[in-house]
Every structure is written in structure tokens, then in C-alpha cells.
Backbone as ProteinMPNN parsed JSONL, in Angstrom:
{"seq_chain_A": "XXXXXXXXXXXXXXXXXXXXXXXXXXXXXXXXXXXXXXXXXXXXXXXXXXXXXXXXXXXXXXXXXXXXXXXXXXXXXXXXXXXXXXXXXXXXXXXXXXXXXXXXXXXXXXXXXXXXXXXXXXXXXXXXXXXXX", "coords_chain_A": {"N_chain_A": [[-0.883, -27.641, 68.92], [-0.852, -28.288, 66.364], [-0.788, -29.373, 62.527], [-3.019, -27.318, 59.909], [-5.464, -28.927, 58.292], [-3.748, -30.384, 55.141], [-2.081, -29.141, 55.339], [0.173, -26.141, 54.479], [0.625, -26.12, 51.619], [-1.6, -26.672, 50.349], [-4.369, -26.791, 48.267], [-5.852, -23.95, 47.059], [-8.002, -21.07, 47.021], [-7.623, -19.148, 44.082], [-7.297, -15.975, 42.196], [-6.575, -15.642, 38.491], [-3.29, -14.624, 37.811], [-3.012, -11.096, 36.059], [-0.938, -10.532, 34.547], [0.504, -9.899, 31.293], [2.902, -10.246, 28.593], [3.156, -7.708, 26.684], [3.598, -7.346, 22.754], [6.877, -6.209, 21.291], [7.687, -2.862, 20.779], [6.463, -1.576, 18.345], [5.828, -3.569, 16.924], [3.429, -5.762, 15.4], [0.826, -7.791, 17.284], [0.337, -10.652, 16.461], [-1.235, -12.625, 18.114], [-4.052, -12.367, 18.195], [-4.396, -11.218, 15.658], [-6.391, -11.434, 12.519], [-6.943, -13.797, 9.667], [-7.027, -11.724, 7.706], [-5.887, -9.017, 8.711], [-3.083, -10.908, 8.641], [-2.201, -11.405, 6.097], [-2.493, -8.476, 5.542], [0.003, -7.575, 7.063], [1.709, -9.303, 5.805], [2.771, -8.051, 3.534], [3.891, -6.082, 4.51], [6.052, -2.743, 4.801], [8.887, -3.63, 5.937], [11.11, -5.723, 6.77], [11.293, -7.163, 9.137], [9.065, -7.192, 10.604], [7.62, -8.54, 8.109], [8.463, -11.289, 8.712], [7.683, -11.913, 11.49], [4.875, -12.361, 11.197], [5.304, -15.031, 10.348], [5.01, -16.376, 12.54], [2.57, -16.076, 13.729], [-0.653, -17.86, 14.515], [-2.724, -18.525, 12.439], [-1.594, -18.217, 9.819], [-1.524, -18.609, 6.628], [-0.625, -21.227, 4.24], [-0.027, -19.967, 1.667], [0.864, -17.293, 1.911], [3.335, -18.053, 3.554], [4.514, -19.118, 1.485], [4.867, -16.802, -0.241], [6.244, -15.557, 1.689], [8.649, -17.219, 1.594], [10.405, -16.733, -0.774], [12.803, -15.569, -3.024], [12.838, -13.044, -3.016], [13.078, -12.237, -1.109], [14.188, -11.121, 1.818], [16.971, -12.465, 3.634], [16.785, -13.255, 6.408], [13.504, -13.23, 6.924], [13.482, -15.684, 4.839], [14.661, -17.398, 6.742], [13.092, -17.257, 9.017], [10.605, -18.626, 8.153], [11.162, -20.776, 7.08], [11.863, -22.116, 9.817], [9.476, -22.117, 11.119], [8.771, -24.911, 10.923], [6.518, -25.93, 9.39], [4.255, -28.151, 7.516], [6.049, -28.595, 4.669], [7.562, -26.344, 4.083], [10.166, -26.778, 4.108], [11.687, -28.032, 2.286], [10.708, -25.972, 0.308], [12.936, -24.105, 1.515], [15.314, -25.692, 1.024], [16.067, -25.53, -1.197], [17.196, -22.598, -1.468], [19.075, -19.772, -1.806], [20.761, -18.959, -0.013], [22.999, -20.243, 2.785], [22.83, -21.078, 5.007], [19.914, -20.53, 5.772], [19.377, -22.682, 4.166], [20.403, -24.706, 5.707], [18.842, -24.685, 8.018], [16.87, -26.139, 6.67], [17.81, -28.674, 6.446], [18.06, -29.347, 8.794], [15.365, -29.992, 9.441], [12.519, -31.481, 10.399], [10.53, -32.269, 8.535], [11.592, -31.996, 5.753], [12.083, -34.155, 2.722], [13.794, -37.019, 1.53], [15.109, -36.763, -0.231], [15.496, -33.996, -0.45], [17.203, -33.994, 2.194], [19.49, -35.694, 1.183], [20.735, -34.349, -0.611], [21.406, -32.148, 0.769], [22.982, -33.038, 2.674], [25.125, -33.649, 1.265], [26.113, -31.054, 0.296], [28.591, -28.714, 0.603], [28.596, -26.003, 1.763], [26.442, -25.952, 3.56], [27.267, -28.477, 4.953], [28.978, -27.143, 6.501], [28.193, -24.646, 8.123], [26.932, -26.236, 9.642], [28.553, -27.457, 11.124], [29.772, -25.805, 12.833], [27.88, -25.054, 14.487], [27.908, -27.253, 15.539], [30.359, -27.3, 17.064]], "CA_chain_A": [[-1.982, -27.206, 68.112], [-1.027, -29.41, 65.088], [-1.147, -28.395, 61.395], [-4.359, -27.599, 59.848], [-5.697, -30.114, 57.087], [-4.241, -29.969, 53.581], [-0.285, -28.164, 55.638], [0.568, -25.112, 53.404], [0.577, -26.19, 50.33], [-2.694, -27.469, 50.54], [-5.513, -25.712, 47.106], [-6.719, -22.788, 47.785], [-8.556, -20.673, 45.91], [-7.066, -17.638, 43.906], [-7.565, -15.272, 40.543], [-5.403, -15.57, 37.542], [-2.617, -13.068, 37.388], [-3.419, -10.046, 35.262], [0.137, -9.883, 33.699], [0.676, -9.553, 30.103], [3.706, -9.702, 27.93], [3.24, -6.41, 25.56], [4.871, -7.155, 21.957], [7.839, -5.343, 21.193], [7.614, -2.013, 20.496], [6.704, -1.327, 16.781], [5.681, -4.666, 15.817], [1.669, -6.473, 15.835], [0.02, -8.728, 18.154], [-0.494, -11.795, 16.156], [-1.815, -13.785, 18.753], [-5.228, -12.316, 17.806], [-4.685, -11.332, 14.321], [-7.136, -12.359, 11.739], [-6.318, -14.104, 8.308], [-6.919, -10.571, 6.826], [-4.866, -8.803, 8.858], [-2.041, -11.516, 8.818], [-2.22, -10.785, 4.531], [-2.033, -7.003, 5.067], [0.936, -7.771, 7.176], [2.943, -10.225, 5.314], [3.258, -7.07, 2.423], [4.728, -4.946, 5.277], [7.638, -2.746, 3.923], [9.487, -3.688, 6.958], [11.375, -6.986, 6.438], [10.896, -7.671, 10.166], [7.332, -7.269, 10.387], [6.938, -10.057, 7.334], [9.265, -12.542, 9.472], [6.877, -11.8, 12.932], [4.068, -12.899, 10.606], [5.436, -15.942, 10.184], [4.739, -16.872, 13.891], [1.175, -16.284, 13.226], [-1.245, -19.338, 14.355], [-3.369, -18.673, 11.281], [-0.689, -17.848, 8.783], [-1.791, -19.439, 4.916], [0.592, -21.766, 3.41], [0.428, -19.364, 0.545], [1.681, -16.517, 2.909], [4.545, -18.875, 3.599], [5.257, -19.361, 0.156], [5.027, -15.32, -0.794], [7.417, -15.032, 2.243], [9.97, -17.708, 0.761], [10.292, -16.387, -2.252], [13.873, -15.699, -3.072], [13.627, -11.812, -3.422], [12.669, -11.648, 0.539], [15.602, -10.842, 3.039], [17.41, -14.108, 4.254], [16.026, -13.163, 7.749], [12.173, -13.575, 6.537], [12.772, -16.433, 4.492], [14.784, -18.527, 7.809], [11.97, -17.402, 9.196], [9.77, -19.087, 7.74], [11.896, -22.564, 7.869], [11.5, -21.837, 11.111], [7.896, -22.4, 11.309], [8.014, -26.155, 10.919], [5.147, -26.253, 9.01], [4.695, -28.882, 6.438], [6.528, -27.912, 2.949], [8.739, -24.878, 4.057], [11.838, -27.446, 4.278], [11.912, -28.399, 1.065], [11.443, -24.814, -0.224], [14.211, -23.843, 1.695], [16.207, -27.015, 1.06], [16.712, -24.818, -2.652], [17.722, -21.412, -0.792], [20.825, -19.693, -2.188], [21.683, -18.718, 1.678], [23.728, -21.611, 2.994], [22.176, -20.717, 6.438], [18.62, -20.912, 4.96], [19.533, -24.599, 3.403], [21.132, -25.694, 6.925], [17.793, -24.827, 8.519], [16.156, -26.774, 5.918], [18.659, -30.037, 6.323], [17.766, -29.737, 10.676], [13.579, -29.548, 9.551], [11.343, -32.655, 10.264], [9.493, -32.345, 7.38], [12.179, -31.927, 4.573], [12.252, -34.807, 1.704], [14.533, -37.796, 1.613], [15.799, -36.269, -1.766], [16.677, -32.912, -0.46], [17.904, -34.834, 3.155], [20.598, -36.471, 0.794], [21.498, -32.831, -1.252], [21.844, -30.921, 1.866], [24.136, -33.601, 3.322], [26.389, -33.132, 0.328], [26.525, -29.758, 0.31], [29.754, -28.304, 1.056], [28.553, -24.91, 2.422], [25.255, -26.672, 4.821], [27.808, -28.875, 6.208], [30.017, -25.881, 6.833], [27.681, -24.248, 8.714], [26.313, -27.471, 10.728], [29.809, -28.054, 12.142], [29.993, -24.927, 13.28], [27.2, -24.781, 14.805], [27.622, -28.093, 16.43], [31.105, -27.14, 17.921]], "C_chain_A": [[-2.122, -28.072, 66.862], [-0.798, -28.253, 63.739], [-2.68, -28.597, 60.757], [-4.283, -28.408, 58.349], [-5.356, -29.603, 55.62], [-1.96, -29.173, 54.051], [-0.764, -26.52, 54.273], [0.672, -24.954, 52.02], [-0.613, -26.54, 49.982], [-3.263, -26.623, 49.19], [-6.017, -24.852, 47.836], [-6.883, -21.956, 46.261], [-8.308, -19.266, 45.364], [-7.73, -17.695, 42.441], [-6.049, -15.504, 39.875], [-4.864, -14.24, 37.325], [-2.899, -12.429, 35.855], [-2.281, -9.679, 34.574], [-0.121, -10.21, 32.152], [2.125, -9.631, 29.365], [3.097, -8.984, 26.744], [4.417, -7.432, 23.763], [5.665, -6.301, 21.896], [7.31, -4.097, 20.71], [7.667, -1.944, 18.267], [5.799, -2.557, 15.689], [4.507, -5.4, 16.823], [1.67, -7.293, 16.695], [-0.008, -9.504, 17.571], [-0.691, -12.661, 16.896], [-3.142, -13.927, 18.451], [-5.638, -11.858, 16.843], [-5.519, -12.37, 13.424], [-6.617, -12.891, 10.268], [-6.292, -12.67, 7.445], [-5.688, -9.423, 7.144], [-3.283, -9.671, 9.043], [-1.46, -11.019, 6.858], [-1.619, -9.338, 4.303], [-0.091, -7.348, 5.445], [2.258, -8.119, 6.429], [3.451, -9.423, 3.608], [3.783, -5.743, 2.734], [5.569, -4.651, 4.524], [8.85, -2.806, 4.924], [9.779, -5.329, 7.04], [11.005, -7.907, 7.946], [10.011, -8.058, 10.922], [6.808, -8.437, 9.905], [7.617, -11.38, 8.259], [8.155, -12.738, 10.893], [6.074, -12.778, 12.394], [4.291, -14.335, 10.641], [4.972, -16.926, 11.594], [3.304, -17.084, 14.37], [0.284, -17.739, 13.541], [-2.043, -19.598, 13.111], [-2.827, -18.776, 9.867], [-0.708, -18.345, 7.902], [-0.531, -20.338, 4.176], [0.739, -20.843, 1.897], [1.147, -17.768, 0.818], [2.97, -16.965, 2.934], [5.419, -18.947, 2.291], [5.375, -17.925, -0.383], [6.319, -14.937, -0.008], [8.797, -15.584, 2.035], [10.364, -17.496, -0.122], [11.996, -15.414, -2.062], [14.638, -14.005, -3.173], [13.475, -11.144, -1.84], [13.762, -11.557, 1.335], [16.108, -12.118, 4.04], [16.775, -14.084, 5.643], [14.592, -13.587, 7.738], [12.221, -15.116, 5.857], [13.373, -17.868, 5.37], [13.529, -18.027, 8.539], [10.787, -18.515, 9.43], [9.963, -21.053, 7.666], [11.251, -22.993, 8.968], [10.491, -22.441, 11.845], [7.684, -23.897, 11.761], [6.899, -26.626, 10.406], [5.713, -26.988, 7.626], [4.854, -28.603, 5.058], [7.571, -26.632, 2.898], [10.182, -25.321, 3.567], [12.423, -27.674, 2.707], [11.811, -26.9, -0.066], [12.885, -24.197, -0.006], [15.505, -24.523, 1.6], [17.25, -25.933, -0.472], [16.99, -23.085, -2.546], [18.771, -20.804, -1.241], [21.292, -18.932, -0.625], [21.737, -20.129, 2.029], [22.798, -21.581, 4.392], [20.638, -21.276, 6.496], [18.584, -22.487, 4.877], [19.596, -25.295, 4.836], [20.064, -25.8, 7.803], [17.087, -25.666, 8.161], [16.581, -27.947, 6.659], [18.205, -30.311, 8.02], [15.771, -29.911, 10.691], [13.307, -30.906, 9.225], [10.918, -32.784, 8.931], [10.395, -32.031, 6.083], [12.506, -33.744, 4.019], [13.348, -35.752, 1.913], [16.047, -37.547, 0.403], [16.44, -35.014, -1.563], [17.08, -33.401, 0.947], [19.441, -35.087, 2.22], [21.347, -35.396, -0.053], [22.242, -32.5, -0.346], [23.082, -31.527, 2.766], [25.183, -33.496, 2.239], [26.799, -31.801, 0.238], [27.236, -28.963, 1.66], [29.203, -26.919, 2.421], [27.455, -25.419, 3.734], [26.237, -27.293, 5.717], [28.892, -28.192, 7.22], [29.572, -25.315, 8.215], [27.329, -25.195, 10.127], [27.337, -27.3, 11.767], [30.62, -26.964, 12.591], [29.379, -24.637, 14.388], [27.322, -25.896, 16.266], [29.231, -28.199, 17.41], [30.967, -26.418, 19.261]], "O_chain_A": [[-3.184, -28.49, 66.401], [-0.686, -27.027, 63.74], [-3.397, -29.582, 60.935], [-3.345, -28.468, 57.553], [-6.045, -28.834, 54.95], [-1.028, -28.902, 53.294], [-1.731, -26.206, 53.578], [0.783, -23.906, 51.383], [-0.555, -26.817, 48.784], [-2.556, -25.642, 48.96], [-6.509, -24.918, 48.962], [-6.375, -22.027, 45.142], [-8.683, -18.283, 46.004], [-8.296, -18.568, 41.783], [-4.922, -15.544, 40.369], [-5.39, -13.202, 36.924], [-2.98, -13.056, 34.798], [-2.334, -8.619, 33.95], [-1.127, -10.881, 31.922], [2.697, -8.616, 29.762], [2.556, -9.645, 25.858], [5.544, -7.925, 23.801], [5.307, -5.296, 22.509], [6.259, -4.274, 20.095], [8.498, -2.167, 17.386], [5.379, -2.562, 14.532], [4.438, -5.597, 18.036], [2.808, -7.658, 16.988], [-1.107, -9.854, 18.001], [-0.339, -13.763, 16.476], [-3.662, -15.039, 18.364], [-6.85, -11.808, 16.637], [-5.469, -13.599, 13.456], [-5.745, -12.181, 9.768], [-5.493, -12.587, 6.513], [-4.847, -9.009, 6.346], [-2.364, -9.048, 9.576], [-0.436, -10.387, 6.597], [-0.782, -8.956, 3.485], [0.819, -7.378, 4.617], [3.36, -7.571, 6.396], [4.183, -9.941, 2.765], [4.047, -4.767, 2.031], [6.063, -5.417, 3.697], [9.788, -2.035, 4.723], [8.88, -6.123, 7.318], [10.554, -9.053, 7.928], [10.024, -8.986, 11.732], [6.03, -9.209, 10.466], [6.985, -12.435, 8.315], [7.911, -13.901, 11.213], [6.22, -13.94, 12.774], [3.304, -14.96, 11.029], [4.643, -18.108, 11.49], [2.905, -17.952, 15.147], [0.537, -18.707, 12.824], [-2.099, -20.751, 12.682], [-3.433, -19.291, 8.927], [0.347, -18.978, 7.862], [0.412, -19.785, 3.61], [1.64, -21.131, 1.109], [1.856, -17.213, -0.022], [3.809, -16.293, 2.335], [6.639, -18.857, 2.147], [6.271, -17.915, -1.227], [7.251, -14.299, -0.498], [9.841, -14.943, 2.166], [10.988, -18.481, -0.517], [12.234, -14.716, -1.076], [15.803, -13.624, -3.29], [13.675, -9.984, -1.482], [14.293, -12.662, 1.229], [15.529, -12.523, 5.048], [16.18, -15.119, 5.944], [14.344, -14.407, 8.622], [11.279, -15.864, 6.122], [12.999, -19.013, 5.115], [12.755, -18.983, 8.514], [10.286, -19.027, 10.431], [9.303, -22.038, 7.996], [10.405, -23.873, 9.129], [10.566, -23.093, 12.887], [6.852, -24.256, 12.595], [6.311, -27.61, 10.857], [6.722, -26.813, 6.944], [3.889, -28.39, 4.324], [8.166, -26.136, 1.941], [11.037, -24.687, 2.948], [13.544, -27.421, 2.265], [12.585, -26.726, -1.007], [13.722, -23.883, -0.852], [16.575, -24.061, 1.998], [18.452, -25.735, -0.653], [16.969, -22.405, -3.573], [19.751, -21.511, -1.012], [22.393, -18.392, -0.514], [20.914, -21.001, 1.752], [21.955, -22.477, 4.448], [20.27, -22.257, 7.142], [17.842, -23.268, 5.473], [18.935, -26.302, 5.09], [20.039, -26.828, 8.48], [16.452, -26.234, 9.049], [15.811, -28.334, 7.538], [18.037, -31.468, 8.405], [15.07, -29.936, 11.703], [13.65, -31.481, 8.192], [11.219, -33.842, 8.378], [9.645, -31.741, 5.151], [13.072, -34.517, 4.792], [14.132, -35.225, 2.702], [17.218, -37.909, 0.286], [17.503, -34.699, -2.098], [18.081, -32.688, 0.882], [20.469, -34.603, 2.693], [22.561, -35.543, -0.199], [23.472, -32.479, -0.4], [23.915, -30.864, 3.385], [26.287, -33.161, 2.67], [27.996, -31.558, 0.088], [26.917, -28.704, 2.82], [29.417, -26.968, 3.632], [27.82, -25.178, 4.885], [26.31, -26.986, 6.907], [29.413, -28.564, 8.272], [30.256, -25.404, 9.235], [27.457, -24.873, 11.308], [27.132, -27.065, 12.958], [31.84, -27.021, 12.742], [29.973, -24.061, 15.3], [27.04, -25.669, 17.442], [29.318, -29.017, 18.326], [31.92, -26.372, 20.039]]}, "name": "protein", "num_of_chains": 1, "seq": "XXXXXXXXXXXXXXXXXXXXXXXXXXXXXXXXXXXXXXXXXXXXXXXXXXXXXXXXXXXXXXXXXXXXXXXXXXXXXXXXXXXXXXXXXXXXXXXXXXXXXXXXXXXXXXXXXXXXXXXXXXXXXXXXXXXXX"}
């Protein structure tokens, strides 16, 4: 009989699955959050909430900078390291969490000036070579 043109693997024509990953229980959608609601958010009283935010495609570099801010919960403001977005590194380069800093010292976009701090510093490289065992 043969095989027919194209074998089994051949295109054919289907619908896109209808699945979904749900966020976690408790905590927003920002995939389709707007800059207004990303704002209400990022003054959540739920430290975990402001860190989500950070993941945000719209998320304000002045958002970023409200969430680095030194009185925010070391979790929110690696966070925000995190991001990769240009200027976080160098906030966090001046972090008093060593953890925080060591994120900084591994970020593209941190400074040649804090690059050459963060390699001196005792506690960053602490962490590094921990990390990298």
C-alpha cells in the first residue's frame, strides 16, 4: 500500500491547547496587569506580593527603586536585582545584605566601579564560593 504523502509526522492541522497555568494561590496575574494596578500592588502589605511585582512586564523604574529601598525585606529587594533591568545592579551593589550585593556582583548591567567593590568584598565573595561549590 505504501505510506501516504508527508509519513506521520507530516502538518496537519490542529487548535491551540486551552491549558493555562493559574498563578499561585493568593497572589495577581501580572501578565495582564496595568501600570496602575502594578502601583497599587507594589504598596501591598504583603512583602511577597511587592517581590511578584517585580516580574511585571510594565513595572516603572521608579517602582523598582521604591522596591529597593533599604527598609523593604531582603527577599523584595533580591528581587528586584533579579529583574536585570538596567540600574537595579548598582543599587544593589550598596545593599547591606551580602546576598543582595552578590546578586548585584553576578548582574550584566552593574558598573565597573561597583564590579571592582563587590570583588573585594569579603562577605560577596563568601557567598559566591559557596555558591559556586
Amino acid at each position: 500500500m505504501g505510506v501516504p504523502t508527508g509519513g506521520q509526522f507530516a502538518a496537519s492541522t490542529h487548535g491551540e491547547p486551552l491549558v493555562r497555568i493559574a498563578p499561585a494561590a493568593g497572589f495577581p496575574d501580572l501578565r495582564e496587569a496595568g501600570l496602575a494596578e502594578v502601583r497599587v500592588l507594589a504598596r501591598s502589605s504583603d512583602p511577597l506580593v511587592r517581590a511578584e511585582v517585580t516580574s511585571s512586564p510594565v513595572v516603572p523604574d521608579d517602582v523598582l527603586e521604591e522596591l529597593s529601598a533599604r527598609d523593604q525585606p531582603a527577599a523584595v529587594r533580591l528581587a528586584v536585582v533579579n529583574t536585570g533591568y538596567a540600574g537595579t545592579a548598582d543599587r544593589a551593589a550598596e545593599d547591606p545584605n551580602p546576598i543582595v550585593r552578590a546578586s548585584a556582583f553576578s548582574s550584566w548591567d552593574l558598573s565597573e566601579t561597583g564590579r571592582r567593590r563587590l570583588a573585594g568584598d569579603s562577605e560577596v565573595q563568601r557567598f559566591m564560593n559557596l555558591i559556586a561549590a
